[in-house]
C-alpha positions, 0 to 999 in steps of 0.5 A: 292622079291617072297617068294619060292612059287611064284617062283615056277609059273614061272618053267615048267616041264622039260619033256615037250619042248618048240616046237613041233617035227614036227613043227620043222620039218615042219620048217626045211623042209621050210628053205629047200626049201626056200635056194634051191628056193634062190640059183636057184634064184642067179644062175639066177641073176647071169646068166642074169649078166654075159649076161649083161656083154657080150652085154656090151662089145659087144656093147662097141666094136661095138662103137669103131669100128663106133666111128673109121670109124666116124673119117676116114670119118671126115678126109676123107671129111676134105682132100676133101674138103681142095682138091676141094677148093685147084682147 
């Protein structure tokens, strides 16, 4: 156990803070610009997304509407033939 004067290594004076005024302030103003540079950056993500999105569903259309004429064709060439070797 410390005797009363080895404790008193251990206290600091109380008028004098563990940081710095400006310090604080010069990490106050980082974290600033940090959450500003962050939510520019989501905003951006989220942008280029939400075109992903729209060229996804586009080309998703663009694949039915080829997949259906596909499939016209196919029959289309099917009754042909089935008429050409019906003659």
């Amino acid at each position: 156990m410390l005797s009363s004067g080895q404790m008193e290594e251990f206290v600091t004076e109380e008028e004098e803070p563990w940081y710095d005024q400006q310090d604080l302030e010069q990490d106050l103003h980082l974290a600033a610009e940090l959450g500003k540079t962050l939510l520019e950056r989501n905003k951006e993500l989220e942008d280029s997304l939400q075109q992903m999105y729209i060229t996804n569903e586009e080309q998703g259309q663009e694949i039915e509407v080829r997949t259906q004429r596909f499939v016209i064709f196919c029959r289309g060439s099917a009754q042909f033939c089935l008429e050409r070797d019906s003659n």
